[in-house]
N, CA, C and O atoms as a Tinker XYZ file with bonds, in Angstrom:
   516  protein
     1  N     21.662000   72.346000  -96.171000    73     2
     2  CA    21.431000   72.657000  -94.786000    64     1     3
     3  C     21.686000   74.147000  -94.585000    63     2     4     5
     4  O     22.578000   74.750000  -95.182000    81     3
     5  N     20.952000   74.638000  -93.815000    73     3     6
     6  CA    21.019000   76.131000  -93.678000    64     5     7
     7  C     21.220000   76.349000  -91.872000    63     6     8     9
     8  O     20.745000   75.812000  -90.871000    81     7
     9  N     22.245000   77.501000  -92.168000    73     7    10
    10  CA    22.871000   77.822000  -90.701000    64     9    11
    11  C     22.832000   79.079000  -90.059000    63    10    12    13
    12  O     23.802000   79.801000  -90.291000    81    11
    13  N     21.943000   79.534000  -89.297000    73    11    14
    14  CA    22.362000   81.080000  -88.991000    64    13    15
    15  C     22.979000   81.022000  -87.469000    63    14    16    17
    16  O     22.811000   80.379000  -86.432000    81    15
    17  N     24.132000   82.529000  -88.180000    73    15    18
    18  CA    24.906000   82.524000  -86.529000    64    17    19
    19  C     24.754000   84.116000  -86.436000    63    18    20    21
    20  O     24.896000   84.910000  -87.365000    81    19
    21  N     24.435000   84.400000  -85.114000    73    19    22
    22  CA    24.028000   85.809000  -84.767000    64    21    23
    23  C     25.218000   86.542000  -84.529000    63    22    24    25
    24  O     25.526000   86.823000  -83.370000    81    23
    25  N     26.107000   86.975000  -85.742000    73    23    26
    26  CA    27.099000   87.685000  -85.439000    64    25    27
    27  C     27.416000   88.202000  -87.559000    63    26    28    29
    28  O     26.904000   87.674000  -88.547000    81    27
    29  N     28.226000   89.141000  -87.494000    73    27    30
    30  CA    28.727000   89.509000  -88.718000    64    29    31
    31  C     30.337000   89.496000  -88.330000    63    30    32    33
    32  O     31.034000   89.956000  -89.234000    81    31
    33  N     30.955000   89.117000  -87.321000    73    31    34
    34  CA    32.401000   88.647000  -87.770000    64    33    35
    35  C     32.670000   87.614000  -88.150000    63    34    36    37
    36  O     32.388000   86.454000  -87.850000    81    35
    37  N     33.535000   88.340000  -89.192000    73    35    38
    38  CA    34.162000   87.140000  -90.045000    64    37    39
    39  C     34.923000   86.057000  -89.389000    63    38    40    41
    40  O     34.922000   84.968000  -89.965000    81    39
    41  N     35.732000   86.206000  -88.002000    73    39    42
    42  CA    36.259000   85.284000  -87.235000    64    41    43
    43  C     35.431000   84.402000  -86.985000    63    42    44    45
    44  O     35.631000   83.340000  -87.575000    81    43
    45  N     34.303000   84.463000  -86.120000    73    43    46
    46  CA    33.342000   83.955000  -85.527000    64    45    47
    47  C     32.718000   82.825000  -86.650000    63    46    48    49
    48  O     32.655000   81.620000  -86.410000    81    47
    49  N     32.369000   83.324000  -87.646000    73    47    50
    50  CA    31.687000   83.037000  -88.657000    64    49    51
    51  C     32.475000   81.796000  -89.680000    63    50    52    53
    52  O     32.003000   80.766000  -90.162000    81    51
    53  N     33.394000   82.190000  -89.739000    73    51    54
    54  CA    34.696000   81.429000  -90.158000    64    53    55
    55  C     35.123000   80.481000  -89.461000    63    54    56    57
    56  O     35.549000   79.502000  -90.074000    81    55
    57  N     35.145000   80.470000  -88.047000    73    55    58
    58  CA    35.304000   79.634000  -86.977000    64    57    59
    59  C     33.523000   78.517000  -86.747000    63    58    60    61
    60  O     33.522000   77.370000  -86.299000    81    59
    61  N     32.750000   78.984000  -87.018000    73    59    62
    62  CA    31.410000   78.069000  -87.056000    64    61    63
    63  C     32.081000   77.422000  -88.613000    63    62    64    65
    64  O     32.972000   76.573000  -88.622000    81    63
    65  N     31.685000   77.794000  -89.419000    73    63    66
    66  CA    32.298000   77.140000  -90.814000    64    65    67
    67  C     33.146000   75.816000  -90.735000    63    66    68    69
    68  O     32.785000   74.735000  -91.202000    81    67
    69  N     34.603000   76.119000  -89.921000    73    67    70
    70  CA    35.250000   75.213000  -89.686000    64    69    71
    71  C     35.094000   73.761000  -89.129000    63    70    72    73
    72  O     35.555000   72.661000  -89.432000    81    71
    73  N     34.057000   74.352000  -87.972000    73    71    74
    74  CA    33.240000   73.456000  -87.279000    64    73    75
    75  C     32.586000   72.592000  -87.995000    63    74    76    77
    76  O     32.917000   71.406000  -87.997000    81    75
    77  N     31.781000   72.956000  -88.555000    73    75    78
    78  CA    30.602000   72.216000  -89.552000    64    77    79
    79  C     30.762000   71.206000  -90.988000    63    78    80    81
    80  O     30.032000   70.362000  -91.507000    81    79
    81  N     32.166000   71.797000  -91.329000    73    79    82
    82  CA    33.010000   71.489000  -92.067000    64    81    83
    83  C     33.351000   70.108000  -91.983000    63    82    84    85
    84  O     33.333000   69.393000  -92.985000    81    83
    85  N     33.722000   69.601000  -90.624000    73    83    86
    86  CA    34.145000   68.425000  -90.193000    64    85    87
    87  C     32.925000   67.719000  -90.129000    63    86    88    89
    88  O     33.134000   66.506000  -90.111000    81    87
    89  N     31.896000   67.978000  -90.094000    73    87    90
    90  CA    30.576000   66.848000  -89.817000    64    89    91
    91  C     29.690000   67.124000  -90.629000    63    90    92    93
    92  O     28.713000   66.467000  -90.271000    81    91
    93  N     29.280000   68.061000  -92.058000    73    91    94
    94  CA    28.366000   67.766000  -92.728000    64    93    95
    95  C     29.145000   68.489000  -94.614000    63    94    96    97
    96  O     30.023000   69.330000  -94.810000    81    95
    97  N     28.671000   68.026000  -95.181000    73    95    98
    98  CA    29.375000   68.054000  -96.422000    64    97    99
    99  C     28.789000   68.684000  -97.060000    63    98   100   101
   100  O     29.485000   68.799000  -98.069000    81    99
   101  N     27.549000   69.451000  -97.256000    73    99   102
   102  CA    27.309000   70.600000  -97.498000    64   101   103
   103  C     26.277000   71.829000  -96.654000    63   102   104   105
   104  O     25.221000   71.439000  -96.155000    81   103
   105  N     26.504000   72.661000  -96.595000    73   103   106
   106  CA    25.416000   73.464000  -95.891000    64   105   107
   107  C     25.967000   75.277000  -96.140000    63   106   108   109
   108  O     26.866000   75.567000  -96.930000    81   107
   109  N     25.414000   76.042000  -95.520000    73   107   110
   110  CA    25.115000   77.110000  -96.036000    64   109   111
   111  C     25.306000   78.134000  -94.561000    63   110   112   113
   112  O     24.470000   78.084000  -93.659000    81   111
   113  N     26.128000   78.744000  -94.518000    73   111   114
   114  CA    26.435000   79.589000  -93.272000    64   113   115
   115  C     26.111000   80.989000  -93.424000    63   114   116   117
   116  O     27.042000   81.605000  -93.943000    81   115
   117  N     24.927000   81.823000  -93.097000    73   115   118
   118  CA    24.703000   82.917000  -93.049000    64   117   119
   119  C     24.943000   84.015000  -91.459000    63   118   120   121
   120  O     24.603000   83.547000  -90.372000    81   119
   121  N     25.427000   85.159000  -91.536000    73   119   122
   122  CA    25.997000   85.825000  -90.635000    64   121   123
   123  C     24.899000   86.425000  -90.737000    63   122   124   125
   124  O     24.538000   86.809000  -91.850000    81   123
   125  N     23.792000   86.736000  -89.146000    73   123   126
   126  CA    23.065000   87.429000  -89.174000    64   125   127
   127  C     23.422000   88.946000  -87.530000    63   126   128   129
   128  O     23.569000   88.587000  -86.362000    81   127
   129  N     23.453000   90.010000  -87.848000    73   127   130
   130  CA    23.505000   90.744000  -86.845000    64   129   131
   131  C     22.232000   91.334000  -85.840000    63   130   132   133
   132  O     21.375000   92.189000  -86.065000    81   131
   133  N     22.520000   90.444000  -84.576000    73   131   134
   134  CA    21.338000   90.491000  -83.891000    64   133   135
   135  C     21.804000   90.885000  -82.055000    63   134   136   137
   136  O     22.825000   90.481000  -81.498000    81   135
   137  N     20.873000   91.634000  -81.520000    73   135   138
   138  CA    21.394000   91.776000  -80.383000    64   137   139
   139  C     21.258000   90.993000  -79.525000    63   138   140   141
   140  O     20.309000   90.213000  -79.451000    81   139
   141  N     22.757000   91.121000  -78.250000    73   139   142
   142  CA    22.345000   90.191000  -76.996000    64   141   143
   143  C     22.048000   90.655000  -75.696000    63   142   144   145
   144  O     22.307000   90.104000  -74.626000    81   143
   145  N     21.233000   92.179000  -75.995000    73   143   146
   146  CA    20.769000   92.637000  -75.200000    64   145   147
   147  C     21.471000   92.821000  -73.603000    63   146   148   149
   148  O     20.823000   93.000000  -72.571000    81   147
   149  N     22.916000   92.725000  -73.713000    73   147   150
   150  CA    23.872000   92.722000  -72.931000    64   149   151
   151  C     24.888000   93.727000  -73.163000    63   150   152   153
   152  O     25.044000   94.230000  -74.276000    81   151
   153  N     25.595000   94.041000  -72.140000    73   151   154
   154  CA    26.462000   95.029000  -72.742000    64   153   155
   155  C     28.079000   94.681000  -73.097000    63   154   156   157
   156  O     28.841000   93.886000  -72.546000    81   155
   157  N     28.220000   95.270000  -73.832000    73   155   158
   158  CA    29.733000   94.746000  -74.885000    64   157   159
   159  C     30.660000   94.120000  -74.272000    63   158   160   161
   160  O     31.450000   93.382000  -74.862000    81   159
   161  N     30.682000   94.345000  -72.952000    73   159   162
   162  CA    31.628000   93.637000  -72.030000    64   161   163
   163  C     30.679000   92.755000  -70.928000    63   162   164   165
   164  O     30.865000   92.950000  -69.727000    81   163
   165  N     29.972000   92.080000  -71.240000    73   163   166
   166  CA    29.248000   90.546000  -70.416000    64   165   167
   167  C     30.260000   90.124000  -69.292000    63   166   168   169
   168  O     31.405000   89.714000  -69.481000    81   167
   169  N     29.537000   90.325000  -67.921000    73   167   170
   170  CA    30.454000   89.683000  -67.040000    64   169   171
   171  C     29.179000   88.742000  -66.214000    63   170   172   173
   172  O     28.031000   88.935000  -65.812000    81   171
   173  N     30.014000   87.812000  -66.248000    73   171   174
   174  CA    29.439000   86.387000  -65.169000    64   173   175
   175  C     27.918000   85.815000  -65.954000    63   174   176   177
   176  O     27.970000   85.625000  -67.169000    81   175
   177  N     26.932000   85.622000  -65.402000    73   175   178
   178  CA    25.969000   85.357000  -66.236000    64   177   179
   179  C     25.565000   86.050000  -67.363000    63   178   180   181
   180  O     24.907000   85.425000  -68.195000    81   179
   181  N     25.876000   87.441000  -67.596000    73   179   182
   182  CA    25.827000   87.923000  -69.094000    64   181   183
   183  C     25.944000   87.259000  -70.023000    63   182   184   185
   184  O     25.283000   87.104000  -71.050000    81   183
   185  N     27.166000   86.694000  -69.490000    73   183   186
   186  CA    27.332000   85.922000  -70.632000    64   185   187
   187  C     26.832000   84.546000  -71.611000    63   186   188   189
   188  O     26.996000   84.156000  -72.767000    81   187
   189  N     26.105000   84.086000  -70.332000    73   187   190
   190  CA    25.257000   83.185000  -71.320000    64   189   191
   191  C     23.979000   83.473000  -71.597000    63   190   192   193
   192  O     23.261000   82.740000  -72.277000    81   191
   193  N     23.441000   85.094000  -70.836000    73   191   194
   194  CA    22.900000   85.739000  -71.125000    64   193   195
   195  C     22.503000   86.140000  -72.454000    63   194   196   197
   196  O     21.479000   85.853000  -73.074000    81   195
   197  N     23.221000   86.660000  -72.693000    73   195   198
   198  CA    23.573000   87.279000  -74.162000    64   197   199
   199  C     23.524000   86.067000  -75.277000    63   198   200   201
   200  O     22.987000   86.257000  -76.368000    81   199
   201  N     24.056000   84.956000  -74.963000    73   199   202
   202  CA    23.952000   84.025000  -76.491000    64   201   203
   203  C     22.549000   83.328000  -76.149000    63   202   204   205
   204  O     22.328000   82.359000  -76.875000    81   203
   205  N     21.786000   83.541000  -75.427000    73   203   206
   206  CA    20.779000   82.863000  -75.278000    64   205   207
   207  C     19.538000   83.904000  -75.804000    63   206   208   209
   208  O     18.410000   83.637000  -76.216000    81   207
   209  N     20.314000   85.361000  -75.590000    73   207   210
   210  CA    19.387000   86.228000  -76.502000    64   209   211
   211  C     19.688000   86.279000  -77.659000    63   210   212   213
   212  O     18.798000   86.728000  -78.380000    81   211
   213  N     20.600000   85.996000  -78.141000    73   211   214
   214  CA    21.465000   86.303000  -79.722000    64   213   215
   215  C     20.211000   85.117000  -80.666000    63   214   216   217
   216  O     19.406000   85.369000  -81.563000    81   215
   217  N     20.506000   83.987000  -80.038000    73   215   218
   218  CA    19.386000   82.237000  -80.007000    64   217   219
   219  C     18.099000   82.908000  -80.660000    63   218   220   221
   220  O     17.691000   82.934000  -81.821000    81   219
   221  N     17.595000   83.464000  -79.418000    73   219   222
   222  CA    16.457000   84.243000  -79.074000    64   221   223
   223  C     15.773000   85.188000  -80.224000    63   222   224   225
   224  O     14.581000   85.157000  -80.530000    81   223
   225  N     16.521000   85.819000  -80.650000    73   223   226
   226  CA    16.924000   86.929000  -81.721000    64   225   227
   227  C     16.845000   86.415000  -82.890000    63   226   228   229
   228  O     15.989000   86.531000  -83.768000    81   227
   229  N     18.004000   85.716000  -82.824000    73   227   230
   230  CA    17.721000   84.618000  -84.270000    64   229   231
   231  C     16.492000   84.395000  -85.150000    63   230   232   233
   232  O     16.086000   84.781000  -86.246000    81   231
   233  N     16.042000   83.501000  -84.051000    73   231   234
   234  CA    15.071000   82.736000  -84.186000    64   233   235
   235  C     13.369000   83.703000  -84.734000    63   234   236   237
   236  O     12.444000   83.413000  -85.494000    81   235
   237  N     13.702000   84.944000  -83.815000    73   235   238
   238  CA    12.830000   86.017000  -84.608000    64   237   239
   239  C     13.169000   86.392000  -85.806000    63   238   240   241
   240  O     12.238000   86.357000  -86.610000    81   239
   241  N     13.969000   86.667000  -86.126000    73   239   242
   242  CA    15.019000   87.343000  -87.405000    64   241   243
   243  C     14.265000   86.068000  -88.575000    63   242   244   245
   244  O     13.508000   86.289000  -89.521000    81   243
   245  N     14.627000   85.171000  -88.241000    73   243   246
   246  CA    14.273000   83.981000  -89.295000    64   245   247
   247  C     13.075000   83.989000  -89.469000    63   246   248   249
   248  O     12.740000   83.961000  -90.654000    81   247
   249  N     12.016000   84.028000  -88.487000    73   247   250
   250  CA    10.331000   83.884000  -88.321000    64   249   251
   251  C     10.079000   84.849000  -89.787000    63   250   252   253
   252  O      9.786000   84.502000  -90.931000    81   251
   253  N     10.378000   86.414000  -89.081000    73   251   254
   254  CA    10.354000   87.304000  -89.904000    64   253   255
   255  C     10.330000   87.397000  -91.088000    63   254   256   257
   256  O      9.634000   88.031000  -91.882000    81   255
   257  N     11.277000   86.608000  -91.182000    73   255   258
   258  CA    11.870000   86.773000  -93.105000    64   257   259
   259  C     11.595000   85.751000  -93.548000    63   258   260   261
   260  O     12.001000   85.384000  -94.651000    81   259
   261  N     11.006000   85.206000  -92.956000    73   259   262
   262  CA    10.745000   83.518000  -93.975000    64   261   263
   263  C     11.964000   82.222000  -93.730000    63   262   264   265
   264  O     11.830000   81.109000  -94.239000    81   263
   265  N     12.845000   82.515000  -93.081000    73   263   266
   266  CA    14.145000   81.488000  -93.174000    64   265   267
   267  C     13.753000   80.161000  -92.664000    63   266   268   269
   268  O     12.775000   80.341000  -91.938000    81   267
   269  N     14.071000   78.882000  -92.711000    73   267   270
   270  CA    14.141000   77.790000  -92.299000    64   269   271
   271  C     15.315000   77.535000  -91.779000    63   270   272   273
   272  O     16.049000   77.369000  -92.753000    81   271
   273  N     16.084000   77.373000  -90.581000    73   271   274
   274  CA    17.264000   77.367000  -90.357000    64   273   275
   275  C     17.460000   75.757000  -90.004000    63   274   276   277
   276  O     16.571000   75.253000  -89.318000    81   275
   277  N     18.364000   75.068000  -90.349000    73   275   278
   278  CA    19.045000   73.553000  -89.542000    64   277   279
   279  C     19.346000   73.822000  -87.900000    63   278   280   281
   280  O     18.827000   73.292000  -86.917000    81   279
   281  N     20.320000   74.787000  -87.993000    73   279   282
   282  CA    20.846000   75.228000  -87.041000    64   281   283
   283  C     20.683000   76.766000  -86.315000    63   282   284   285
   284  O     19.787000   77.403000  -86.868000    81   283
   285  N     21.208000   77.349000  -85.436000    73   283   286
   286  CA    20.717000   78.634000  -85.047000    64   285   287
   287  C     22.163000   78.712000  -83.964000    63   286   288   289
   288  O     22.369000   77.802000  -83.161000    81   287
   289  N     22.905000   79.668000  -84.056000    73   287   290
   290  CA    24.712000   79.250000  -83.483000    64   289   291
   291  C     24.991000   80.909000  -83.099000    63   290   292   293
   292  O     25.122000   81.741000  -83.996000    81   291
   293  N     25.071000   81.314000  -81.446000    73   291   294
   294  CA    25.722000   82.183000  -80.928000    64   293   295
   295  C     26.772000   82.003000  -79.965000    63   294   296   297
   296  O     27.079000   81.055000  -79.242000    81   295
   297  N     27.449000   83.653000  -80.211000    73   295   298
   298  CA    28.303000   83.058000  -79.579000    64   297   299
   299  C     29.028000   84.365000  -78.834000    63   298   300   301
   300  O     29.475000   85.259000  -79.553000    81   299
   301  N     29.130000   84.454000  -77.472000    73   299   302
   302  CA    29.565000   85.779000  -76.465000    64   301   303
   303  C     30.750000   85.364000  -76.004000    63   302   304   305
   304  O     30.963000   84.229000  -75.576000    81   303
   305  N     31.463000   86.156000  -76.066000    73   303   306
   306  CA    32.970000   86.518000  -75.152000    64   305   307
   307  C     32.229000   87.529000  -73.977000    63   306   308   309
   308  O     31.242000   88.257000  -74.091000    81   307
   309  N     33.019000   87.296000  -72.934000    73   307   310
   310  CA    32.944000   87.603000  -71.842000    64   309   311
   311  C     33.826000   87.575000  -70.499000    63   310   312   313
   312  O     34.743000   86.754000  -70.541000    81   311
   313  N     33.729000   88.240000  -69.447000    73   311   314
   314  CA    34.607000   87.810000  -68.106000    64   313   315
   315  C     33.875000   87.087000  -67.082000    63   314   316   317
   316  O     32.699000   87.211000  -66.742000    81   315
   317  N     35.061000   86.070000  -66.517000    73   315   318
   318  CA    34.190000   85.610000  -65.282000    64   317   319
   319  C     35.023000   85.418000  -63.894000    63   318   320   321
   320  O     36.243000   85.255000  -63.859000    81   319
   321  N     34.340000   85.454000  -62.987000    73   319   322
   322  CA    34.927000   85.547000  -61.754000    64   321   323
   323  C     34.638000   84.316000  -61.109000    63   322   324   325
   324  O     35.148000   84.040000  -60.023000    81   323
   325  N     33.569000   83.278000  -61.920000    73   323   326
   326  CA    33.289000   82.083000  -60.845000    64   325   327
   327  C     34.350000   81.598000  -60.623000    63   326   328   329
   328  O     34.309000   81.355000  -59.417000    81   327
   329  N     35.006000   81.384000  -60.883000    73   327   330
   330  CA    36.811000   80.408000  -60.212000    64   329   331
   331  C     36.983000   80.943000  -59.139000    63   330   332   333
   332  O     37.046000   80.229000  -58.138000    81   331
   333  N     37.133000   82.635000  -59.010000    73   331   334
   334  CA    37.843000   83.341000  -57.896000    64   333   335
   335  C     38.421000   84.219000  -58.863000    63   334   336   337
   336  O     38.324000   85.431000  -58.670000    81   335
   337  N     38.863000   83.892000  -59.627000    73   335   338
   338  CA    39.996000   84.765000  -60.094000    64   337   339
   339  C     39.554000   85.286000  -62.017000    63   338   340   341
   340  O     39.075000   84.465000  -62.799000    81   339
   341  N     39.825000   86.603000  -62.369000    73   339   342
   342  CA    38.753000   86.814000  -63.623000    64   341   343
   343  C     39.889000   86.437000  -65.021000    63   342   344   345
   344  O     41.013000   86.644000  -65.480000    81   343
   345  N     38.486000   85.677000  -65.246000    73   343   346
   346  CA    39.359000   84.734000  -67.045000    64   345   347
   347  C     38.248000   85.302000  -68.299000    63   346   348   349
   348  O     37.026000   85.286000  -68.146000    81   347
   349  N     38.878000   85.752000  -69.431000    73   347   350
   350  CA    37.802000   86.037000  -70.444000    64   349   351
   351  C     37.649000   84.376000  -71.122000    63   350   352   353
   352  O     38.440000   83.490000  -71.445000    81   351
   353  N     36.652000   84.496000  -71.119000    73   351   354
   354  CA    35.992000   83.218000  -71.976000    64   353   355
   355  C     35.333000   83.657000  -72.869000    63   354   356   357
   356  O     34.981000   84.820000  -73.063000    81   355
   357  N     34.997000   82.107000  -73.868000    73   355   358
   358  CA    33.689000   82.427000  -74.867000    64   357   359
   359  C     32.728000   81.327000  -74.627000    63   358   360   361
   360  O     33.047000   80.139000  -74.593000    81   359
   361  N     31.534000   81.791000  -74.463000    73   359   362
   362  CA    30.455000   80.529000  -74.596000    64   361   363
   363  C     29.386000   80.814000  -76.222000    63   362   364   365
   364  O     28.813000   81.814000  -76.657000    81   363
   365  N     29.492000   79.685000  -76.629000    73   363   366
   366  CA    28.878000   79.208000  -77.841000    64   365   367
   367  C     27.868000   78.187000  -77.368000    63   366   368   369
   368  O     28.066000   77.267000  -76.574000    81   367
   369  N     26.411000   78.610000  -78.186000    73   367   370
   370  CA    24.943000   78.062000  -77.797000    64   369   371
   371  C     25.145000   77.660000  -79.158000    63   370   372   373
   372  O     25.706000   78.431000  -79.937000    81   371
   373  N     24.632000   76.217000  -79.622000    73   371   374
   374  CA    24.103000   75.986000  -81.035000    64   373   375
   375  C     22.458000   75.203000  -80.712000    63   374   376   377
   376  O     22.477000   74.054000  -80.271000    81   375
   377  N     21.526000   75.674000  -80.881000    73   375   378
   378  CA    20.329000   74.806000  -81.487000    64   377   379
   379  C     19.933000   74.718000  -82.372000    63   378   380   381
   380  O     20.077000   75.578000  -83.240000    81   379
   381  N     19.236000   73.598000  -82.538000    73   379   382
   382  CA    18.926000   72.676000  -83.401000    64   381   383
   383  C     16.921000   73.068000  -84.184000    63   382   384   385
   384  O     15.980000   73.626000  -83.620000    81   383
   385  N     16.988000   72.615000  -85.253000    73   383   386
   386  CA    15.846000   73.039000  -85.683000    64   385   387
   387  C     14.170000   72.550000  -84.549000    63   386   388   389
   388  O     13.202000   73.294000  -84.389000    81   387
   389  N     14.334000   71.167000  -83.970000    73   387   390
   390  CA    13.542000   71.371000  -82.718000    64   389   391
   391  C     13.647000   71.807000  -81.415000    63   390   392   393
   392  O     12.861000   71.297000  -80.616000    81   391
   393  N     14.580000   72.785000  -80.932000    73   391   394
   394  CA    14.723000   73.470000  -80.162000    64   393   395
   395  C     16.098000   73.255000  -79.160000    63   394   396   397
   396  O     16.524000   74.019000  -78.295000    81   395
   397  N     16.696000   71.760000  -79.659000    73   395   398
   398  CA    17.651000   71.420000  -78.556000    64   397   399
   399  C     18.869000   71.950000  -78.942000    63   398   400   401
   400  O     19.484000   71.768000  -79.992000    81   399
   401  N     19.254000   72.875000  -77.623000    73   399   402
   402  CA    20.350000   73.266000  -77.508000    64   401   403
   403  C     21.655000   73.086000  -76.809000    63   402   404   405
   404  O     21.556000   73.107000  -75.582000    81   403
   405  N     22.774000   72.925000  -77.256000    73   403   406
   406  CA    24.437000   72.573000  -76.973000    64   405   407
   407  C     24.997000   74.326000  -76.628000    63   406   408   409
   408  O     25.034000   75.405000  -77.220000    81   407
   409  N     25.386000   73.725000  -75.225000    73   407   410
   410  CA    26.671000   74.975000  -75.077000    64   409   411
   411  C     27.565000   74.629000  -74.883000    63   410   412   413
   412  O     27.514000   73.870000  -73.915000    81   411
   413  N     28.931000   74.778000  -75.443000    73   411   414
   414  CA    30.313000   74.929000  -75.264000    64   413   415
   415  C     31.107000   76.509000  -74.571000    63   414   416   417
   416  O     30.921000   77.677000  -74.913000    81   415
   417  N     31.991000   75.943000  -73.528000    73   415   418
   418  CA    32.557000   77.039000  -73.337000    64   417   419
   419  C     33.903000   76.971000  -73.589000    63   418   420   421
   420  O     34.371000   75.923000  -73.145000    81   419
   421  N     35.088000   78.005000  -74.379000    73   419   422
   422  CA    36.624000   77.761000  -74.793000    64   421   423
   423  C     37.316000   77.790000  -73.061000    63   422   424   425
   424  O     36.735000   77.946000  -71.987000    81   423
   425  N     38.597000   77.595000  -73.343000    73   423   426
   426  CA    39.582000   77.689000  -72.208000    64   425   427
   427  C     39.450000   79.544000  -72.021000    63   426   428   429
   428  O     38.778000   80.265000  -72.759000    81   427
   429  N     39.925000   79.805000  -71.348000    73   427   430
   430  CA    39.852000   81.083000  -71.043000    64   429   431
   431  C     41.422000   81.425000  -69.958000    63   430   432   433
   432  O     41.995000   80.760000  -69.095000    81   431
   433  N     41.718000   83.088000  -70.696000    73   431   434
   434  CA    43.096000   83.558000  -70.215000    64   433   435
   435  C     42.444000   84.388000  -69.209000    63   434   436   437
   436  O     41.245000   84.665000  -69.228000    81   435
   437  N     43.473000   84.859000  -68.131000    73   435   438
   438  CA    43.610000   85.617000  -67.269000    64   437   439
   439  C     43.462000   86.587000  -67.516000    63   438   440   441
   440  O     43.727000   86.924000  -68.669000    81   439
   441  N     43.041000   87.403000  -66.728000    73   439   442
   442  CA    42.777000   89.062000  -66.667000    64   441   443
   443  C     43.585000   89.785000  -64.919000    63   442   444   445
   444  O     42.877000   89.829000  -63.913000    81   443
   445  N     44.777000   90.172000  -64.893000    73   443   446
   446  CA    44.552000   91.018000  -63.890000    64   445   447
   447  C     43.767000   91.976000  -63.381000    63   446   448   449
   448  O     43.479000   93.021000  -63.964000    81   447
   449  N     43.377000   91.625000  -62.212000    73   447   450
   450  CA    42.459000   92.229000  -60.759000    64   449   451
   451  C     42.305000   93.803000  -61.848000    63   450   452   453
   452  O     41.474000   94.306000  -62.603000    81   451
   453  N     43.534000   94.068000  -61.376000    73   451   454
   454  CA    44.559000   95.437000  -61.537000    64   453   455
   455  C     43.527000   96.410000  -62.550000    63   454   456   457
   456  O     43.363000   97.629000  -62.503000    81   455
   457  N     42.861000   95.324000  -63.539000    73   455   458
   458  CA    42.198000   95.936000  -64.693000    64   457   459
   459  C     40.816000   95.752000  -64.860000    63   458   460   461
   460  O     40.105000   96.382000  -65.644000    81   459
   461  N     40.450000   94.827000  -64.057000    73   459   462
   462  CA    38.931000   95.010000  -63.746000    64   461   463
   463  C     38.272000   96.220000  -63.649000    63   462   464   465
   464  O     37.375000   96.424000  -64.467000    81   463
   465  N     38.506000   97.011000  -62.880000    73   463   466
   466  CA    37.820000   98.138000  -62.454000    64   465   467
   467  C     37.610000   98.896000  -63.688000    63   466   468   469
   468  O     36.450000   99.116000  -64.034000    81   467
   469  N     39.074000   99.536000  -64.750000    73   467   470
   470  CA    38.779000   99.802000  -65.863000    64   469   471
   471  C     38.192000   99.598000  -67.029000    63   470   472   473
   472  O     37.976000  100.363000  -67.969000    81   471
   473  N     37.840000   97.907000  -66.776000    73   471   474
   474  CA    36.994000   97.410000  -67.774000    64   473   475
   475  C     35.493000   97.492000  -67.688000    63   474   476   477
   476  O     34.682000   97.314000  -68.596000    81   475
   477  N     35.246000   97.835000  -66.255000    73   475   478
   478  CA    33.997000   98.037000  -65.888000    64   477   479
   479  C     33.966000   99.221000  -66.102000    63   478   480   481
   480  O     33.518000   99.318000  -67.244000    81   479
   481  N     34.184000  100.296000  -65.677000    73   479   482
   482  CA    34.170000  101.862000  -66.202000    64   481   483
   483  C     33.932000  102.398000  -67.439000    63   482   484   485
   484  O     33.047000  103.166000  -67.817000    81   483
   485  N     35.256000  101.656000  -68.277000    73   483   486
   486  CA    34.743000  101.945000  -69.963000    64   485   487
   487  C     33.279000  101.273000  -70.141000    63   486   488   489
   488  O     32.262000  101.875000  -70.484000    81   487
   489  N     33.354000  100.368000  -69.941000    73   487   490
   490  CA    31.636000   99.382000  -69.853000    64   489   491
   491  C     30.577000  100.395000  -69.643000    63   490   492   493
   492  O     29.664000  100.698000  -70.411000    81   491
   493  N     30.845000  100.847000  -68.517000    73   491   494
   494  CA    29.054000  101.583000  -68.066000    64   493   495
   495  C     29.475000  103.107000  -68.787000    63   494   496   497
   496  O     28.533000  103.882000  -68.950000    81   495
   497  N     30.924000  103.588000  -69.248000    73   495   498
   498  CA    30.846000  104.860000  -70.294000    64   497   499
   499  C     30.149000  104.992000  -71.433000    63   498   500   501
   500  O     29.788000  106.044000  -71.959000    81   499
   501  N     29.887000  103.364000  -71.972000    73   499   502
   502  CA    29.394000  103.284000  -73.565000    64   501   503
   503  C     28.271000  102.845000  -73.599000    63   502   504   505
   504  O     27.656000  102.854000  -74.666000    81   503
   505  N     27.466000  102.131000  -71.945000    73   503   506
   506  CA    26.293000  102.036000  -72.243000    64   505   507
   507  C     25.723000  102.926000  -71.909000    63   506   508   509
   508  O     24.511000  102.769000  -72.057000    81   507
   509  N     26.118000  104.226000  -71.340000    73   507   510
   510  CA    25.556000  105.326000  -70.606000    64   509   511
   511  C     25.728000  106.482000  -71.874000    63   510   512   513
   512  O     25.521000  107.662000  -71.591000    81   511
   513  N     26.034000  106.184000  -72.993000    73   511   514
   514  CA    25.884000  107.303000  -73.615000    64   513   515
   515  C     27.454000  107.443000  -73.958000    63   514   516
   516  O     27.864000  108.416000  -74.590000    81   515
């Protein structure tokens, strides 16, 4: 079984592994680096923004090169404010070789207010050049 996940960290990558580990007994995990056309810090819909382009990306990346994938697995960290109050999360997209796709999102920690503003600032410093 063959697996691509649109990322080159080893966490990430290591963490899909684990996953897969538990439900299929052999397969093949390749780290592919692809963009999510979002910027490094994804807030609110970015964020599923971004793994739905990473998906997106993939899925070209593979066309391209010839790959047959089982699976196709991204995955964005991000902030969100839908609660009220801002929590970094991660949402993980996995689809499937006919197109159906699973999202999971982790628990997510707090962010003080206090630091929002700075996280947005550095944000538009690094996409602005």
């Amino acid at each position: 079984m063959k697996i691509l996940i649109g990322t080159k960290n080893p966490g990430k990558i290591e963490g899909a592994r684990q996953a897969f580990d538990k439900y299929f007994k052999e397969f093949e995990i390749e780290g592919i680096e692809v963009d999510s056309e979002v910027g490094t810090q994804p807030f609110n819909q970015e964020i599923i923004l971004g793994a739905k382009n990473r998906v997106k990306n993939l899925k070209q990346y593979a066309q391209e090169h010839g790959i047959v994938a089982d699976f196709l697995i991204a995955s964005e960290a991000g902030i969100t404010d839908f609660l009220g109050e801002y929590i970094d999360i991660n949402l993980a997209i996995i689809e499937n070789s006919i197109g159906f796709q699973s999202v999971g999102i982790s628990q997510g920690f707090p962010i003080p207010k206090k630091y929002i503003e700075e996280i947005k600032q550095s944000e538009l410093r690094k996409s602005n050049g």
